[in-house]
N, C-alpha and C positions, 0 to 999 in steps of 0.2 A: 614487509618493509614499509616504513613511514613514509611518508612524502619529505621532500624538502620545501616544495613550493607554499611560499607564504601569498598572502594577502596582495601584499603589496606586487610582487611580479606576476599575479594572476592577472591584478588590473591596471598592467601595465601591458598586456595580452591579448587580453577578451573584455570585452562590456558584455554584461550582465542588463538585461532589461525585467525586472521582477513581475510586471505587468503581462509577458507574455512565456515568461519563464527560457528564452530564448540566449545564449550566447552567440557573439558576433566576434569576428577576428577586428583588431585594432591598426595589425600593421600588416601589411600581406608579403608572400612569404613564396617563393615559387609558385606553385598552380594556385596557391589559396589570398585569393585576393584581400585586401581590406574591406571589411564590411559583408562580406558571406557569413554564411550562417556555420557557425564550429560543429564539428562533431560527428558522428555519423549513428547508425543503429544499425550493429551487427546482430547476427545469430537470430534468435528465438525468443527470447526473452524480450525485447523491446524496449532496454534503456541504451539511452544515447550516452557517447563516450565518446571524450576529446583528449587528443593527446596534447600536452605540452610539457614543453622541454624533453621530449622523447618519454615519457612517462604517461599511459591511457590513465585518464580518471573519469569517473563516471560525472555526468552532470548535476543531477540531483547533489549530490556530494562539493562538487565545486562552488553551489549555488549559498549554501553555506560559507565555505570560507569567503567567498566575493564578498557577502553580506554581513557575518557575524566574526570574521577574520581566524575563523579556525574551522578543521576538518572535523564533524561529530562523531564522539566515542561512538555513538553504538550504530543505529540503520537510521535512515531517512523514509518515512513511508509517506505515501503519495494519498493523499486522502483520498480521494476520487478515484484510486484504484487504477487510472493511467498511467503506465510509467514512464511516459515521453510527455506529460506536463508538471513540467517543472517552474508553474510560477508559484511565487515567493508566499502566494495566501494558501496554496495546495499542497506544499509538503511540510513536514516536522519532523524533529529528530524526538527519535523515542528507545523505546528499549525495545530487543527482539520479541520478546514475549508480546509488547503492546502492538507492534507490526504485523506480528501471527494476526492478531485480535481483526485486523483490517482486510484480510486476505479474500479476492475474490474467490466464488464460489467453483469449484476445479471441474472440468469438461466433463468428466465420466459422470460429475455427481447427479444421480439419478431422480434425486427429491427436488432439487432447486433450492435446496436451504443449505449453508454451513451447518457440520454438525448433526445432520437429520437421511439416516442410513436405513435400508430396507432387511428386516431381519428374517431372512430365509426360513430360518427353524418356527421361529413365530408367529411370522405372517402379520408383523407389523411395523410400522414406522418405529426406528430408534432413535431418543436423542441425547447426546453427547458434547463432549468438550473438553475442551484441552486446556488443563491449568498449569504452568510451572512444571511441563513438562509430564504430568500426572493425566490420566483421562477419567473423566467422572461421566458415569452413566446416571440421566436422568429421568428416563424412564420411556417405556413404548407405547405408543399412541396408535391410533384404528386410521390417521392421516396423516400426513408431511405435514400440512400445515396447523396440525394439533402438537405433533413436535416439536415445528420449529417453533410455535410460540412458548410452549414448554420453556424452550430454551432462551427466549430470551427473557421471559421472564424470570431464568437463573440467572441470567445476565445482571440482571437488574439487582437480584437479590445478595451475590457475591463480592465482598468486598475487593476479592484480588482481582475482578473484572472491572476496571473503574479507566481505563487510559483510550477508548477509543470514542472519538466524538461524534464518529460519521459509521454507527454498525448496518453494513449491508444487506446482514441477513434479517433487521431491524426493517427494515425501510421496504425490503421485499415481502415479510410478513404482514405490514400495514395497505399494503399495493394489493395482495391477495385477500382480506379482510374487507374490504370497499365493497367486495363484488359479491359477499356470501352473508350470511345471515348470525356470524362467529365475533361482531363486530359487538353484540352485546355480551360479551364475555368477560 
């Protein structure tokens, strides 16, 4: 279902501060006084959601239309991978696939790289990626972090990988490289 909420009665609701990615109530309203902070963070996941006009919307998403006067087509990903900072220089609207591309690295993952999996039968580092939905296997390595550079070095090389500015598993590979002797590579 669409919204109906436009622009205009957003910010005639909530101010929007871009600087700290924070909304603030304007008029206050039974328990929610004027000038408290909107919104709350339910469940698991960790993004903040405010209701107005009896309709939840997520913040990230509001922060948009306050700003650019419309709701974006597709996701909003949070550069920095927090998803309860929502200022104006941290998030962008992008496409799901570019969003995947930003995904922090998930709890169980054993290597500490996106993409970079322990192959039981082989007994070694595998490393991988997800294109358009497709997985491309790039090859196994004697370490995680022969992998993951592997990997981003497809990164680099693949045209259809071009939309994330801030790669994670990028920055963790150079953070591991300081400290070993892989740095002339």
């Amino acid at each position: 279902m669409k919204s109906k909420l436009t622009q205009a009665r957003l910010k005639e609701l909530l101010h929007y501060d871009p600087e700290t990615g924070g909304f603030t109530w304007i008029k206050g309203l039974g328990c929610r006084p004027a000038g408290s902070r909107a919104g709350c963070i339910r469940g698991t996941n960790g993004y903040r959601r405010i209701r107005v006009d009896g309709q939840l919307h997520l913040a990230h998403r509001l922060a948009f239309l306050y700003m650019e006067g419309y709701f974006p087509e597709y996701q909003v990903d949070h550069k920095l991978g927090v998803v309860d900072d929502n200022r104006w220089d941290k998030i962008r609207h992008v496409t799901p696939t570019c969003n995947l591309q930003n995904r922090m690295v998930h709890p169980s993952n054993t290597s500490g790289f996106t993409g970079v999996t322990w192959d039981y039968q082989r007994k070694k580092w595998q490393s991988q990626i997800t294109i358009e939905g497709r997985n491309v296997h790039i090859g196994r390595y004697d370490t995680a972090l022969d992998a993951a550079l592997a990997r981003i070095t497809f990164e680099d090389w693949c045209p259809k990988w071009h939309c994330d500015e801030r790669n994670i598993n990028r920055k963790k590979v150079l953070e591991a490289l300081r400290g070993t002797d892989l740095q002339d590579k």
